[in-house]
Each structure stands twice: as C-alpha cells, then as structure tokens.
N, C-alpha and C positions, 0 to 999 in steps of 0.2 A: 238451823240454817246459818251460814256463814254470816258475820255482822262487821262492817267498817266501824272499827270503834276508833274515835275523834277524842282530841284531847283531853276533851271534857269527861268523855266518858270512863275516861283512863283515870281521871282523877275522881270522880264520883266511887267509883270502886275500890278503888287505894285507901278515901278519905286524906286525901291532900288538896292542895291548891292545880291549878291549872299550871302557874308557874313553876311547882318543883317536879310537876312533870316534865314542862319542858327543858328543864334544867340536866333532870335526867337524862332524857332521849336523846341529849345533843350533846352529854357530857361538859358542862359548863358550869360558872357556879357551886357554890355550897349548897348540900341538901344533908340533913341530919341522917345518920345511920340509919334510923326508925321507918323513916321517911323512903332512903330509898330502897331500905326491904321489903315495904308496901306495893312500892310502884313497880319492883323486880317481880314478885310475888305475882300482880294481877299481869303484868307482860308476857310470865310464863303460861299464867294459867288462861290467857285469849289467842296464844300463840302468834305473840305482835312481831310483825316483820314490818322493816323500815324501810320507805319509798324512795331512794337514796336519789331519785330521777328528779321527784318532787321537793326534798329538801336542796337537792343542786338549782331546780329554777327558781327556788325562795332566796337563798344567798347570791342568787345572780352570779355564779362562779360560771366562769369559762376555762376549762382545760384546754390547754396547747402544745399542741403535738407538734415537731418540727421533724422532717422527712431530709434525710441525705441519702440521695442516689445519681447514679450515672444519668445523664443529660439521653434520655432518650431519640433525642435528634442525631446524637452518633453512635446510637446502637439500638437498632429498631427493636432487639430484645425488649427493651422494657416497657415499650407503650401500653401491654395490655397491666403491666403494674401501675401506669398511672391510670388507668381506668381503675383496677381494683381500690387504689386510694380515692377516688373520686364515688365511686359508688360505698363506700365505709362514709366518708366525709358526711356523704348527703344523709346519709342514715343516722348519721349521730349527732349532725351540727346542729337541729332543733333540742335536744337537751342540754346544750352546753361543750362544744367543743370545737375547736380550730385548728384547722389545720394550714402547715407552711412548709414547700414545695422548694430542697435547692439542691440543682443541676450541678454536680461537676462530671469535669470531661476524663472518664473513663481511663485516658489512657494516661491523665498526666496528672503526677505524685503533687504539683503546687497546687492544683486547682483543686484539690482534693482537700488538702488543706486550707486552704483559704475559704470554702465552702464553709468547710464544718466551723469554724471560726465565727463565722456569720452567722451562720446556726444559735453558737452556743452563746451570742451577745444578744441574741434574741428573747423577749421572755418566755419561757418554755418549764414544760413540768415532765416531758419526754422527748427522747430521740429516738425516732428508728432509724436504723442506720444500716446499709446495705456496703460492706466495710470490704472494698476492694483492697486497700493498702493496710497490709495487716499491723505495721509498726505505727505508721500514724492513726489505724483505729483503737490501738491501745491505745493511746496516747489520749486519744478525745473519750472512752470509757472510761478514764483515771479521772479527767476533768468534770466529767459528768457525776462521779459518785463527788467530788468535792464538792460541785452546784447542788445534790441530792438532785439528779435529774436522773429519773428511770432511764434506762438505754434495755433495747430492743432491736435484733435483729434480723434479716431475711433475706433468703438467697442464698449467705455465705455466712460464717458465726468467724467470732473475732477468736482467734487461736490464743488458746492458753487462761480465757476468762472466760466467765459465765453468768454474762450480760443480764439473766433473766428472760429471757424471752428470743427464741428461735426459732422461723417456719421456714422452711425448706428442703429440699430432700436429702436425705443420706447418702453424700456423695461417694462415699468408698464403694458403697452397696449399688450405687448405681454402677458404677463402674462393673462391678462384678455380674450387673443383669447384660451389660453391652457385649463383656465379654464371651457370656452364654449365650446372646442373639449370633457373636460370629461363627462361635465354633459348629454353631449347628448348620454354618453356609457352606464352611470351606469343608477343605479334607484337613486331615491328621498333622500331615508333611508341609501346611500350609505356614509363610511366613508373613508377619503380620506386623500393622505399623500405628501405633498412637500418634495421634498429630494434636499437638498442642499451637491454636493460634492464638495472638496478643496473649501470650499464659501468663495465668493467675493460679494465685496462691488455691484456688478450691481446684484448678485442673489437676493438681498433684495427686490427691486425695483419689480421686477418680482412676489416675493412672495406677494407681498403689491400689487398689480393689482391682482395677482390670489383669494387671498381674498373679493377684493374690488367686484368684480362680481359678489359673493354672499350673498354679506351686506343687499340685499333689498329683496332678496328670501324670501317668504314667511314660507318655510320649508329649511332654508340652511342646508348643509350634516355637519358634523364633520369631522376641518381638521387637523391635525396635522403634524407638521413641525420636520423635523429630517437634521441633520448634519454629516457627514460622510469624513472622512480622506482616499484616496487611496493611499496616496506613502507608507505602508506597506502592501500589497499585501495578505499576509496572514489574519492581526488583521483586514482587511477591510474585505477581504469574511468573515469570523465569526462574525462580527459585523451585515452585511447586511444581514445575513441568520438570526442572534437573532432579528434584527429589524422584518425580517415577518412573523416569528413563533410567537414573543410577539403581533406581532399584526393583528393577522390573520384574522381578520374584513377588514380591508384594502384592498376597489375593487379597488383602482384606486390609481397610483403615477406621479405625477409631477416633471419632473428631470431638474431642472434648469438650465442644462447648456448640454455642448455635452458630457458629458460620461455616458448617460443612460447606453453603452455598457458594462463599468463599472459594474454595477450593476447587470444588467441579467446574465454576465458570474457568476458573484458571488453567486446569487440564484440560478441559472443551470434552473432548471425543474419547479422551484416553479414560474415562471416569467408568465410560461401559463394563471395561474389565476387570474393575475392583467394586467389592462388596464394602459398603459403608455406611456406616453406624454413626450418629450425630443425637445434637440433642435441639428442640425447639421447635415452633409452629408458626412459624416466620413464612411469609408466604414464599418467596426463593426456596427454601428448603423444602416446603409442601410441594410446590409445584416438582421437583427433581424426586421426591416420593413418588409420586404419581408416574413420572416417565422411565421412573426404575432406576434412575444414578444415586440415588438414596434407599437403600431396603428397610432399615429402621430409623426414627425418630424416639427418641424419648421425653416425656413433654415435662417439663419442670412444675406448670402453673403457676406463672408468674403474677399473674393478673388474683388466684388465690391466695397466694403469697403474702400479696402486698394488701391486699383486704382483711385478712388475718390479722395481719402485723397492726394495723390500726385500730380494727374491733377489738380486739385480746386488751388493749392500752385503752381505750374508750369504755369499758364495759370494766375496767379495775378503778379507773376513775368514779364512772356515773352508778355502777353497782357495788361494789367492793369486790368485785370478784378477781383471785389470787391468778395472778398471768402464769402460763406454765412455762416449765423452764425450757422444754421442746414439742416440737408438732413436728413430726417426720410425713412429709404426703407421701401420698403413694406414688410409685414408677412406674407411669403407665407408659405401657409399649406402644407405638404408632405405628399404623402401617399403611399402604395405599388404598387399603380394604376400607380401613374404619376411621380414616381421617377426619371424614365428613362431619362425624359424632361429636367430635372432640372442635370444633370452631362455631364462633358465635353466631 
C-alpha cells in the first residue's frame, strides 16, 4: 500500500538525523557525501516526490505576477480575458500567488509605456504581457531578463524573441482558414478586400496567410488590402461607405480583427451584399451573425488565453513545472448555427 513517509521516516531509513534530511530535501547546508547517498538512496527507493504547494505555504512565499494589457473599457475584446485572469487568480491565490492588473490604452504608444514601467517598479517574479507595440515590447523583455523576471505572452508574441511562454492562435494559419471560409462563398472571378481596422502588428501576419492560400490557385481572385482608423466615429463611417462605393466589385471582406461590427454599422444596408469573415464573440458581431451581415466568426478564446497565460506561470512557480514555449489553440469556426455553444 502507498505510505506518506515524514521526515522522520526518511531518516530512520537513511540512518541519519532528521536534519540532514532536511538539509537535503531543500538543498541547504552541508551534508557529508555518505550522508547524502543514504538519503538519495532511500528517496529513490520510496519514490519521494516533493509537495512544492506545501513547502511554498511553509516559507510563506508569495509569487507575483503582474499582467499588461489593453484597458478593456476601450476594447470590449478583452473582458472575457479579464474574467480568464480572475478565475486563474482565484484558483491559485490560496497557495501563494498575486496577482496585479495594468490597463493601458490600446491605441496609444505612451500609455503603453508608462504602464509597463509601473509594472516593472513593482515587485514582481513575472510579466505576462499582451505586447501590442512591438518596439517597446522589446524593450521591456530586455529589461525584464536584466530583473531575472520571467516574461510571458498572449494574444500576440513579441517578434524576433522568445519570451518563453506563448498562448494564442496562429495567426498566419488563421488567416489561411478565413481565406478558405471565403472562397468557398464567392465564385472564382470574385474580387476581394482585407480590411485592417486600428492595424496591429499581428493583422499582418494574418493578411500574409490570407494571401498565401491563394499563391498556388490556378485562377486566384484579386485582393486588395485597406486600412481604416475608428476613434473618429464620423471620418471612419465616410471613409468605409467611400471604400464600398469606390469599390463596388467587392463580393467578399476579410476583417482582421474583432470590430467587423465596426464596419457594418458604418455601411448600414450596403453590408447585405458582401460576404464577411471577422474574428471574435463580441455581442455586436454575434448579433450581425445571426442576421447574416457576418457569415463567419472565428473565435480566438480570449478569456482561455488569459487563464493559461496565468496557470502555465503559477503551476512553474507552485509546482516546478517547465512553461512551454507555445500553446497554439485551436481556430474554431463560428457560425449562426452553433454560436449558442460557444458563449457562457
């Protein structure tokens, strides 16, 4: 039968003291060679595995995790990521962990940095960092390996390094499933339009796979790429109603990110006759699923995302276990069909 063997018994068996076991176990102190081939010896032969949960609440250690991401109040995208941190949090903070929550505004490069600054004067043993600005996320990963601060990322990965720790989906590859949801709407001769809104460095990525799926088409469609600004609310509806009047060939558009809903409010009525493909489970974009100005969705999981991203760093802390360098989720396709399944 399985037996919990106690310090004591660890040394009864060794023939040592109770202290050069624990000296052993915790790597501390001098113990004679003799000694600790004894105490190695009976560790292999009980098959002793170390309760890293219970020597964390014995030294009172608290790990601190501090969290940079976009201000969910100006992009409803990320609420369901602060629930995923929040339910990670609750899950871990009884064995030793904290966690620290800072907002910047998405759209702008100082706030960005002045954030993570804040962050990293903080005391902290990890960042996960959601690294919208690719130059200043170097910048705070350089700083971060100077502090010995693990850094971890999600959502987007910091180009050119490799942080350690990645969940999010494979953006090129997604790109490449979007592309395969259009072609199977339109016809052959159809002309086609990626719309990048407030673009970020991961909508590239996405466009370069949406492309790349038609590189070897024997008749590929004509695709044109457009960019588009929404924090003027105004200049953006007249921009995006000029965009589908100038180019009224246009059966199909590709929304790079989650504010397809963006856009359809802004064309109104004109959104009927074009097939689009978006990403995210934002209720505006669900509800334009359902009445058909949206045919697909693809959902990121952002809310798993962000729960990952905290458990993978809490569970290398409180267990020893090695964080992986990538977690690619899956691309699930959305539709008006099976929407339902997919919301809390």
């Amino acid at each position: 039968m399985d037996k919990k063997y106690t310090i004591k018994d660890i040394a009864e068996l060794a023939g040592v003291s109770k202290g050069t076991v624990d000296r052993v176990l915790h790597q501390r102190g001098k113990v004679s060679s003799k000694s600790l081939e004894q105490v190695q010896k009976v560790l292999k032969e009980i098959d002793y595995q170390p309760n890293p949960i219970a020597r964390n609440l014995k030294n009172n250690k608290v790990y601190k995790i501090c969290i940079l991401m976009p201000d969910p109040e100006q992009d409803a995208y990320w609420y369901p990521a602060v629930q995923g941190i929040r339910n990670a949090t609750n899950e871990f903070k009884p064995f030793g962990l904290s966690v620290s929550k800072f907002y910047y505004d998405p759209y702008n490069r100082d706030s960005f940095i002045e954030k993570s600054q804040k962050a990293l004067k903080s005391p902290l043993d990890a960042l996960l960092i959601v690294p919208l600005f690719q130059k200043e996320a170097q910048d705070i990963y350089k700083q971060c390996q100077e502090k010995k601060v693990l850094v971890a990322s999600f959502n987007n990965t910091i180009d050119t390094f490799n942080p350690g720790n990645f969940i999010g989906q494979d953006l090129y590859q997604s790109g490449r499933v979007a592309a395969s949801l259009i072609e199977k709407l339109v016809d052959e001769k159809a002309i086609i339009g990626i719309l990048h809104l407030d673009e970020e460095a991961n909508m590239k990525l996405r466009e370069k796979g949406f492309k790349s799926y038609f590189e070897k088409k024997t008749n590929p469609p004509k695709i044109s790429t457009f960019s588009l600004r929404t924090s003027d609310r105004e200049a953006f509806k007249k921009e995006a109603v000029a965009l589908v009047e100038s180019n009224s060939k246009i059966s199909a558009i590709f929304v790079t990110n989650s504010k397809a809903y963006h856009f359809i409010q802004a064309i109104d009525h004109l959104c009927k006759d074009i097939t689009i493909v978006g990403y995210d489970l934002l209720d505006e974009n669900i509800n334009f699923l359902k009445t058909g100005c949206i045919d697909f969705l693809i959902h990121q999981k952002p809310k798993r995302q962000a729960y990952l991203g905290v458990g993978y760093l809490a569970e290398h802390f409180l267990f020893g276990k090695p964080i992986p360098s990538e977690n690619l989720l899956p691309i699930d396709i959305i539709t008006s069909e099976n929407v339902a399944y997919y919301l809390d």
